[in-house]
C-alpha positions in Angstrom: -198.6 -131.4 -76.7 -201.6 -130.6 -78.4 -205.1 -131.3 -76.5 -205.8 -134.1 -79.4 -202.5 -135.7 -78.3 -203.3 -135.6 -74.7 -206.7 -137.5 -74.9 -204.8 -139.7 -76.7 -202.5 -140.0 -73.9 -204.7 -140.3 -71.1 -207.1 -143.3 -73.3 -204.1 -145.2 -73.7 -203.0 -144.8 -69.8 -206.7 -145.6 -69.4 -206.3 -148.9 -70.8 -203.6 -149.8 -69.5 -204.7 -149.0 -66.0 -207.6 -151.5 -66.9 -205.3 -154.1 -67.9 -203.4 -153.6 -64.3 -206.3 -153.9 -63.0 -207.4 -157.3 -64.6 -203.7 -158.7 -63.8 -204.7 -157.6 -59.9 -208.5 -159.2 -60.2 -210.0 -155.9 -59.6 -212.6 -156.2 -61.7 -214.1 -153.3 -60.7 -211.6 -150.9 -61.3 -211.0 -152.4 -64.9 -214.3 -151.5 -65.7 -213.9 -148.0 -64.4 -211.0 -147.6 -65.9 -212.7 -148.9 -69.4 -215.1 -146.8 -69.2 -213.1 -143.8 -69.0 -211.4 -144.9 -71.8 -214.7 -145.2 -73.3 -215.9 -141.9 -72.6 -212.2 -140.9 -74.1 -213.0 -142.6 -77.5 -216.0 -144.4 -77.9 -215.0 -144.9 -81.5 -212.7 -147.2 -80.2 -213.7 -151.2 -79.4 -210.8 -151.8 -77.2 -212.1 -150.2 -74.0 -215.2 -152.0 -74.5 -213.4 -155.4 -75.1 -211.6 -154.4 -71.5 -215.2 -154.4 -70.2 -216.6 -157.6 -71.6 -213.6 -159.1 -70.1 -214.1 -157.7 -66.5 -217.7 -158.1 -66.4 -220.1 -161.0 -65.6 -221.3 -162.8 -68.6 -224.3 -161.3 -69.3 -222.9 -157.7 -69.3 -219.7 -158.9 -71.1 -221.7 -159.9 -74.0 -223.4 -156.6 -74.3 -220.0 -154.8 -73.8 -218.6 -157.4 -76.7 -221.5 -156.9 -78.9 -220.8 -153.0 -78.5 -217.3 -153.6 -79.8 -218.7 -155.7 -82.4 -220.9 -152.6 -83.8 -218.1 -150.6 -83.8 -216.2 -153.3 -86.0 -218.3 -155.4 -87.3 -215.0 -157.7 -88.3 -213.2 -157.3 -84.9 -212.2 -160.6 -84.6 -211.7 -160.2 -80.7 -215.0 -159.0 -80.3 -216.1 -162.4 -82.1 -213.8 -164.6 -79.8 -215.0 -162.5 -76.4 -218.6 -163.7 -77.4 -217.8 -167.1 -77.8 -216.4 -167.4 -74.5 -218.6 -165.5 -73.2 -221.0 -167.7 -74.1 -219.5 -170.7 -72.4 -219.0 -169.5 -69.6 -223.0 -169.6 -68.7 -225.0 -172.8 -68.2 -226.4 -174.0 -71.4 -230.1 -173.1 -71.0 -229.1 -169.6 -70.7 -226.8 -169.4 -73.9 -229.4 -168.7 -76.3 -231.6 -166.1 -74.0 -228.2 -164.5 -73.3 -227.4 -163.8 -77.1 -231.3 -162.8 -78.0 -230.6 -160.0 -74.9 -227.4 -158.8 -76.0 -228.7 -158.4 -79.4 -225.6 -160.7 -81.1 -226.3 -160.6 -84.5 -228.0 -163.9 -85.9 -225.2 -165.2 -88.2 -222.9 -165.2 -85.4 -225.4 -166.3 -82.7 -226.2 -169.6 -85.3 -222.5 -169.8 -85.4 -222.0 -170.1 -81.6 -224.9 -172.3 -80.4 -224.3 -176.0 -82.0 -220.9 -175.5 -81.1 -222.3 -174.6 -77.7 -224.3 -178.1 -77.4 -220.7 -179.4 -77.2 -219.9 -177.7 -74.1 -219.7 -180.3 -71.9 -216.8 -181.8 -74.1 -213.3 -181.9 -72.2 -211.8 -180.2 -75.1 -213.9 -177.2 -74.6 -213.1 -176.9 -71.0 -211.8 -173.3 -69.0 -208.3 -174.8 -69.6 -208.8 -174.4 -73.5 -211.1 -171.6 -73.6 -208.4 -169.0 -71.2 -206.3 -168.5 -74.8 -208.9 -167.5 -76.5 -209.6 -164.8 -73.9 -205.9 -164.2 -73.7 -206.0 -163.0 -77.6 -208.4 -160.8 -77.0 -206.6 -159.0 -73.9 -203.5 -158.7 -76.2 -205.8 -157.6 -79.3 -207.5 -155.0 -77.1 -203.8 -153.5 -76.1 -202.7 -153.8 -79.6 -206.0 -151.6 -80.3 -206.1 -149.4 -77.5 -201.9 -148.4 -78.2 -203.2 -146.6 -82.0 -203.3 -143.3 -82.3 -206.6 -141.7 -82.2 -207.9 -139.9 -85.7 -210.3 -139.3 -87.8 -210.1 -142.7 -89.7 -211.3 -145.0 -86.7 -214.5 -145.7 -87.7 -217.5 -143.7 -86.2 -219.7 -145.8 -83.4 -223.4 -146.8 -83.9 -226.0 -146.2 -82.4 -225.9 -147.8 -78.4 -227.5 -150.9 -78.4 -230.3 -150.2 -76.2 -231.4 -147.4 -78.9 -232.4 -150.6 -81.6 -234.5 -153.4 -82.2 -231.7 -154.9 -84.2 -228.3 -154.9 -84.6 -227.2 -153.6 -87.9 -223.9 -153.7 -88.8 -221.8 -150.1 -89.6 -219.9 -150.0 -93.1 -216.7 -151.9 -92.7 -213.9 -149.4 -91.3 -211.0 -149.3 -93.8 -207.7 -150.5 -91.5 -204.2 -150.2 -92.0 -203.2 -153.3 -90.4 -205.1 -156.8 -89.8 -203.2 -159.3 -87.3 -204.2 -162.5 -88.5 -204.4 -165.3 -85.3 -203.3 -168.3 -85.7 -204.6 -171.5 -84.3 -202.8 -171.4 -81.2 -202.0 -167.7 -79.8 -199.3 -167.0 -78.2 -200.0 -163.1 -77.2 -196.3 -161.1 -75.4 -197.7 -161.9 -71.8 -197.1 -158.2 -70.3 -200.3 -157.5 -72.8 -202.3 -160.3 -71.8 -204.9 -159.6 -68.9 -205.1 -162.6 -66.4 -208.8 -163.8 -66.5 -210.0 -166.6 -64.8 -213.2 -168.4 -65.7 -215.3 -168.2 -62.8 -216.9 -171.9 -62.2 -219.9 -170.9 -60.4 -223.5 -171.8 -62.2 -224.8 -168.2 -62.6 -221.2 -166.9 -62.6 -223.4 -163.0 -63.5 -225.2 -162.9 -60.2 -223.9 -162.8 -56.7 -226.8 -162.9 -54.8 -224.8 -161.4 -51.7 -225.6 -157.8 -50.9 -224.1 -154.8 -49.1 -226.6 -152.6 -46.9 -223.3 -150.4 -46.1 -222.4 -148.1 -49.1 -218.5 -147.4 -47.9 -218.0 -151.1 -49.1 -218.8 -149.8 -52.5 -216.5 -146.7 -52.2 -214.6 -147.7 -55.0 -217.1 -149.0 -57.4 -217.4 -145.5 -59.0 -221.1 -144.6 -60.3 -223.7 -147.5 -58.6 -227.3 -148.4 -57.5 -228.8 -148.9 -54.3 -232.1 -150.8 -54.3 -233.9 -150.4 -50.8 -236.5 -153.1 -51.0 -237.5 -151.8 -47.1 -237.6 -148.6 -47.7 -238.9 -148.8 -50.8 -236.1 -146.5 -52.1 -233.2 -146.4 -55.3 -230.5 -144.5 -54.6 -227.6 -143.3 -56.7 -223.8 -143.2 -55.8 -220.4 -141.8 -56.7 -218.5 -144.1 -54.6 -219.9 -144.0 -51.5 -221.7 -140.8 -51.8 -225.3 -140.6 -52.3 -226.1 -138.2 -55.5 -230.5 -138.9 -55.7 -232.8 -140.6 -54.2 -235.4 -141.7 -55.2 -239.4 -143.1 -54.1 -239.9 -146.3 -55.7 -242.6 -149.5 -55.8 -240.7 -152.9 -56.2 -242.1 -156.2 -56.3 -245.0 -157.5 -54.5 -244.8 -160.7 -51.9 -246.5 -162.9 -54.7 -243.7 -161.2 -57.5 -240.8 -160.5 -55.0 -237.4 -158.4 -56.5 -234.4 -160.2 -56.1 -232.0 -159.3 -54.3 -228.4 -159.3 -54.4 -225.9 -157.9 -56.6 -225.9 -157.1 -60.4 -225.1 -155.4 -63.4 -226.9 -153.8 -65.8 -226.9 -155.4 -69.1 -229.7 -154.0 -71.3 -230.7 -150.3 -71.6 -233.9 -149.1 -73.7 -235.4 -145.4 -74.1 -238.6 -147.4 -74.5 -239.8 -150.9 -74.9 -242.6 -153.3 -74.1 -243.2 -155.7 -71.5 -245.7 -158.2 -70.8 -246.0 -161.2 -68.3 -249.2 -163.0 -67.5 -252.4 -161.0 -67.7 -250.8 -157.5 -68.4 -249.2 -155.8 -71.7 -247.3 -152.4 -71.5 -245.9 -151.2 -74.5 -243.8 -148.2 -74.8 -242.1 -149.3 -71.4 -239.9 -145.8 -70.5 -236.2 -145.3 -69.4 -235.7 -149.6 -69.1 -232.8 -150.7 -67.5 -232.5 -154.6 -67.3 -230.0 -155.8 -64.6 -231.4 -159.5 -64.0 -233.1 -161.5 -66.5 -236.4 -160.0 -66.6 -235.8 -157.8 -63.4 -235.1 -153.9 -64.6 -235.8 -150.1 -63.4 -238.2 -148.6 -65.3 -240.3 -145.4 -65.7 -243.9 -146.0 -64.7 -246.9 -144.2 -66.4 -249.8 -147.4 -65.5 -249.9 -146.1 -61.4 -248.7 -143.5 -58.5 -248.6 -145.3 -56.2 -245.1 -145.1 -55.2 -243.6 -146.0 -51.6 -245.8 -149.4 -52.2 -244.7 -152.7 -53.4 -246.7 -152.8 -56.4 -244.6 -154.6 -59.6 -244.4 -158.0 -60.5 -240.9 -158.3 -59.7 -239.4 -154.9 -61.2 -238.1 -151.2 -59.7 -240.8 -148.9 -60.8 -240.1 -145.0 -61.0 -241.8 -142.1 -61.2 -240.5 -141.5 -65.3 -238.7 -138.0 -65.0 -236.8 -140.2 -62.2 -236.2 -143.0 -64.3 -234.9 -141.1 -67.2 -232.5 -139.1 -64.5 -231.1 -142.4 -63.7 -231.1 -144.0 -66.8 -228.7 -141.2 -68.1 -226.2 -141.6 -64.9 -226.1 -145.2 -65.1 -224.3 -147.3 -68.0 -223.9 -151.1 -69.1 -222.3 -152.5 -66.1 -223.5 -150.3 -63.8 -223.6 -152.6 -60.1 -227.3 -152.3 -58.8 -227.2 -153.3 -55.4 -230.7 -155.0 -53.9 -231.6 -155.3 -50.5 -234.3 -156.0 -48.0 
């Protein structure tokens, strides 16, 4: 076997260890497994359609809009947004698809269908197929060989402003869906809509890391100790000395996942402007880790609701963390 045919071995036992995973509800090792088989071949979209649909909405729709720069006519990618979409309360929809960077035609496309959503033909019941075509198109996808001719991936989103759209890869085959799909069930993953109102946040949090043992790569957020602390499992790898929000701007705490990632970027909030922002990793609305150049004052609350770090520590975590990445808050 030649070492080309072995990655292209262990990507597609990857992905199907993701889909076990799904079928089991371990979420969390689906998305370790999908990223593996990211890290495999990240010119593929199906590990990152594995992620969207084992992730909570707002970092599903940055894992589907990743699919959907790799194949700007991936048609699961498309579908995977849509219910993405639906599955958050409607005041969020349109902040959601601004943060994941979906591009505009499609975000148009998705929000007047979205002031529906209350409709009872609209409901988890009829959305699940939809998700169930994309768990069968992801197998389909993740079961071709590997080779030059799958199309190159962009840019990562966090890297632009905007979302342009790659030259349209030339393909071999096109399923076509029909109306109603009816995927072979040993390739469809077994997702369930979760019915909560901000299905992306658990605001429970673990101050014991051997909880998290099999999480893989994570964040701990001490809000006491004013301290961030990367794991393998449970493991510490770095710690770090932070300044997190103040008692007027608390952090909140609880468990997330990061959904946005910038090398730089600006921020502003009442009274203050900070442009050029560095190492930003959003994991709650407006709630990220950052690199700080503005104070030194770490070991003191200080922000206005964000992790600040010292930016040679930020940019060390920013490259060990990824989309999806569980940050972990806690007093």
């Amino acid at each position: 076997m030649t070492p080309s045919q072995a990655s292209g071995t262990d990507f597609a036992e990857a992905l199907e260890a993701a889909r076990r995973s799904l079928e089991r509800g371990d979420k969390s090792g689906a998305r370790r497994m999908a990223r593996h088989a990211a890290a495999l071949n990240p010119r593929s979209e199906a590990p990152w359609l594995f992620l969207a649909a084992a992730s909570e909405p707002r970092a599903g729709l940055a894992y589907a809009a990743r699919a959907l720069e790799i194949n700007p006519k991936s048609r699961p990618a498309r579908k995977a947004i849509r219910w993405l979409v639906r599955r958050l309360p409607r005041t969020e929809q349109k902040a959601a698809l601004q943060e994941a960077r979906i591009p505009e035609d499609l975000a148009l496309s998705i929000l007047p269908i979205e002031a529906l959503a209350s409709r009872r033909w609209l409901s988890p019941a009829v959305l699940l197929p939809a998700l169930i075509l994309v768990g069968g198109m992801a197998l389909w996808l993740g079961g071709q060989p590997v080779d030059a001719r799958q199309p190159q991936m962009a840019p990562a989103l966090a890297d632009k402003a905007t979302l342009t759209p790659s030259p349209t890869p030339t393909s071999t085959y096109t399923p076509t869906p029909t109306d109603t799909p009816t995927p072979t069930a040993t390739l469809t993953p077994t997702i369930t809509p979760t019915p909560t109102v901000r299905p992306n946040v658990s605001w429970e949090y673990t101050t014991d890391p051997s909880t998290l043992a099999n999480e893989g790569r994570w964040i701990n957020v001490d809000l006491g100790a004013q301290q961030v602390t990367a794991y393998e499992g449970a493991n510490p790898v770095a710690t770090f000395v932070v300044s997190t929000g103040t008692w007027r701007h608390p952090t909140v705490t609880g468990q997330f996942h990061i959904y946005l990632k910038y090398p730089s970027t600006p921020m502003a909030g009442p009274g203050y402007y900070l442009p050029g922002v560095p190492f930003t990793m959003y994991f709650y609305r407006g709630y990220a880790l950052h690199g700080t150049y503005w104070h030194n004052n770490f070991g003191t609350p200080m922000s206005h609701g964000c992790v600040n770090l010292r930016t040679p520590d930020a940019e060390w975590l920013y490259d060990f963390a990824s989309i999806g990445t569980l940050v972990n808050v806690h007093p």
